[in-house]
N, C-alpha and C positions, 0 to 999 in steps of 0.2 A: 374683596373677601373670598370671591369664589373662587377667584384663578390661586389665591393662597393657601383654600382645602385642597386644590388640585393637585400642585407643588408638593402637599406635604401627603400626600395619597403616593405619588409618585414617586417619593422618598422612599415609603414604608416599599414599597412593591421594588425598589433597588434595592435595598438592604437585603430584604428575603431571597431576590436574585441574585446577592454578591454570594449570599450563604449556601444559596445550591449550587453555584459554581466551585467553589473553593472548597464542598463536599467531595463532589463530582471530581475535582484536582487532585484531591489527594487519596479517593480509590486509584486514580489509574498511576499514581504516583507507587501506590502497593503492587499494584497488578506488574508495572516493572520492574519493580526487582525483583520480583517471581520469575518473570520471566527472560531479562536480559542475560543472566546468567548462564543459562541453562542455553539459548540462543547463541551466544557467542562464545562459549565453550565447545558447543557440536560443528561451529561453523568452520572452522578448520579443519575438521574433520572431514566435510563434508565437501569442501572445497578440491580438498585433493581426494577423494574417491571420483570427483568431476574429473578431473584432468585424467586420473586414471582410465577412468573409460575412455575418454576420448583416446588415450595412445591406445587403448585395447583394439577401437575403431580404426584408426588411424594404421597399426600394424595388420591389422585382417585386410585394409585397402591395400597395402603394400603385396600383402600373400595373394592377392587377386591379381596384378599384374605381373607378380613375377611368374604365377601361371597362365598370362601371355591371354589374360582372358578381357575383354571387353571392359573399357572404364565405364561404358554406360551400363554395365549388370549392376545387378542391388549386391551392393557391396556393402550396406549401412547396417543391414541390419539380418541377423539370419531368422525373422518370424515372420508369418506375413502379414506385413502392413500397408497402408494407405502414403502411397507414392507420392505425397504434398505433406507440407508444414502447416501446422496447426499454432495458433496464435492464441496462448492463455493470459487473461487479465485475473491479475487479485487484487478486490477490492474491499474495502469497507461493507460492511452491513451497516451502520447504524452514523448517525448524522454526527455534526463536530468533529469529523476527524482531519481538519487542517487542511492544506493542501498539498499532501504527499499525491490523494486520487488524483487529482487535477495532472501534476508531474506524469505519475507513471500511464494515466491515460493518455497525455501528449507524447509518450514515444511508443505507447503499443498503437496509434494513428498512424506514427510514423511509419510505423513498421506495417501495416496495414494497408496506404498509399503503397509501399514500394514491393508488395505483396499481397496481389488482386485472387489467388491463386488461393491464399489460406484459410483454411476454414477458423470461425473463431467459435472462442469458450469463454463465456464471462461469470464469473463467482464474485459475490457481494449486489448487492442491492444497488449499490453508488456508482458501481463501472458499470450497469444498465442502463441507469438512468442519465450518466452521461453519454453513452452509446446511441440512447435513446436522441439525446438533444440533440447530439452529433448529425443527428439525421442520415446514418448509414441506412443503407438498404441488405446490403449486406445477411445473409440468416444467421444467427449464433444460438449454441447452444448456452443456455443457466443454472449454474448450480446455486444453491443458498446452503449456506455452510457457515455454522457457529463460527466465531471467531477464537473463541476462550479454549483453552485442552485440547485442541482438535488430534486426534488418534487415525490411524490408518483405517481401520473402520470407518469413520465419519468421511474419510478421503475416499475412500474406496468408489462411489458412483461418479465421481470428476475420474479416477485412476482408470477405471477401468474404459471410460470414452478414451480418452486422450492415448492410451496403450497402442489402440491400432494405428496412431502415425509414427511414420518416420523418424520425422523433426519435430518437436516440443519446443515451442519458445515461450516461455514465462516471464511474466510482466508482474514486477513486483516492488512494494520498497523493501528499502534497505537503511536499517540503522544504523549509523554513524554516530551520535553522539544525541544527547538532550535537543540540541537544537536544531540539528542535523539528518534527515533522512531522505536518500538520494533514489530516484528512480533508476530501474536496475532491468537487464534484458536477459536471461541467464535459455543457453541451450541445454535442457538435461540432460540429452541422449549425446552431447560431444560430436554432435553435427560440424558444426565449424572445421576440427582438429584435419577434416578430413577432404574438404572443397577442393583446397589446392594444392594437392598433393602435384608432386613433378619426378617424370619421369625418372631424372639422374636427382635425385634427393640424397645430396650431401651430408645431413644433419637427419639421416635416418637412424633409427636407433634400434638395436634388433634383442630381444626378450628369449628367455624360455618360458614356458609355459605349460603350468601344470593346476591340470589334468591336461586338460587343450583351450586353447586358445578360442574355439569355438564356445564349448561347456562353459566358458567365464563369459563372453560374452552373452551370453542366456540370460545366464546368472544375473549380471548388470541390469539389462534388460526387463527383466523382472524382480527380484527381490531388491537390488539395489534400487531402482529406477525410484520406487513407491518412496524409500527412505529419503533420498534428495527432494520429492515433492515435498514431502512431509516440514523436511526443515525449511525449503523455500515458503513453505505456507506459517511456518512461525516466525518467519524473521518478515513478513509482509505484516502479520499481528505487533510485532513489535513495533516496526516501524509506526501503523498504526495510532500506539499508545502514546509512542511521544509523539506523534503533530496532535494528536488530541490533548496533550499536557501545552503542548505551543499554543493552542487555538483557544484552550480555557484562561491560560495566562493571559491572552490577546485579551479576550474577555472580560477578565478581571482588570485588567488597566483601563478599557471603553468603562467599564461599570465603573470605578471609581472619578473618572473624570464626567460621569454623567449626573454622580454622586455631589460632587464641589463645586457643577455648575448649577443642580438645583438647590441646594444651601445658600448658594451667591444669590441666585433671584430669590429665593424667600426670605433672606435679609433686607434685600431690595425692596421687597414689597411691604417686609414688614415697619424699614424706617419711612419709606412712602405712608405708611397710615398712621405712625406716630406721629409724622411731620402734617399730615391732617387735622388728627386731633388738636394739634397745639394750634392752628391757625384757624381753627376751628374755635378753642377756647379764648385767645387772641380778641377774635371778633366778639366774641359776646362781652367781656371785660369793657369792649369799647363800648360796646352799646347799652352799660348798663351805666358806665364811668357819663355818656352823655344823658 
């Protein structure tokens, strides 16, 4: 009888759990369409002002050699900055969100082994506390940052660390679909465009440039720089929202089959006690028949 109140105690406490999941389900079910739209609308946008700076980069390297000047001078960048790459994580604030953290923190590792050299920056509560596990010794700096609206404001104490390096590597996901969001390694500053530049460079491509070539690159630098965060820090929130829409689904499927298996044994136990009574009444019919 007891393990029977137990069963049906543990019903009542799945039921109330299936109902705050499938709450929980369907805010972030709202919260995406809010915001997928709005994310993958600016993302092509945003995609090519990337590549543009990189050829901005990429042609200022060129104008450096053809003035016969040193490939090892700072050619990346005209402000001055911190002559090493810097290694940012975006993470989750808030628990359930699937396994996108897990992903993009296995390749900002990656990138982390094959670059002893970078300093890192971790934002969210979750790429700490895997950092944490990681057991790096490594020092990094932490931001905690809303995940919802985030504004250039709200950016602005991550923006403004991260400004004095060179290299910017961003560790973030990326939405792909409902079910889909890919760990992603994105350079803002168009670092790459620019490594292996070659002397006789056949597929050089030569620009005008107005005002100058330099003044845009500034430009990029700083007003654009901040906008490319901005959008990589809301397509990290997107991504986000759908493994947390995966992870509550996961959810809801464990709670329903946890749901059919305790109905199964409390059936169990309930024709278990009928089959008592009866052989229970059984006996006494005998013994009252002798």
């Amino acid at each position: 009888m007891a393990k029977l109140n137990t069963i049906d105690l543990e019903i009542q406490f799945v039921d109330v759990l299936g109902e705050m999941v499938q709450a929980y389900q369907e805010i972030y079910v709202v919260k995406m369409k809010k915001v997928r739209d709005r994310v993958i609308s600016n993302r092509n946008y945003m995609e090519g002002l990337t590549e543009v700076f990189g050829e901005l980069k990429k042609a200022y390297a060129h104008e450096i050699k053809d003035k016969k000047k040193s490939v090892n001078e700072r050619i990346f960048s005209l402000l001055n900055k911190k002559d090493k790459p810097v290694a940012v994580l975006l993470s989750a604030k808030r628990k359930l969100s699937g396994d996108i953290n897990h992903k993009v923190f296995g390749e900002f590792c990656s990138y982390l082994d094959d670059n002893p050299d970078a300093d890192v920056v971790i934002v969210g509560s979750i790429g700490k506390e895997l950092y944490l596990q990681r057991g790096y010794t490594r020092q990094y700096r932490y931001f905690d940052l809303s995940e919802d609206q985030v504004s250039i404001q709200d950016l602005r104490p991550v923006l403004e660390y991260i400004s004095d390096y060179e290299q910017t590597m961003i560790f973030y996901g990326k939405y792909s679909s409902l079910v889909t969001q890919k760990q992603m390694r994105s350079d803002l500053r168009g670092h790459k465009e620019i490594e292996n530049i070659k002397e006789d460079d056949r597929d050089r491509k030569y620009f005008l440039f107005e005002p100058t070539l330099e003044e845009l690159l500034v430009f990029f630098e700083t007003q654009i720089f901040a906008s490319l965060f901005k959008q990589t820090a809301h397509e990290s929130y997107l991504a986000q929202i759908g493994s947390r829409i995966q992870a509550l689904q996961a959810a809801t499927s464990n709670i329903d089959n946890r749901k059919t298996y305790l109905s199964h044994e409390s059936r169990k136990l309930m024709k278990r006690r009928r089959n008592k009574k009866q052989l229970q009444n059984l006996a006494g019919m005998r013994l009252w028949t002798r």
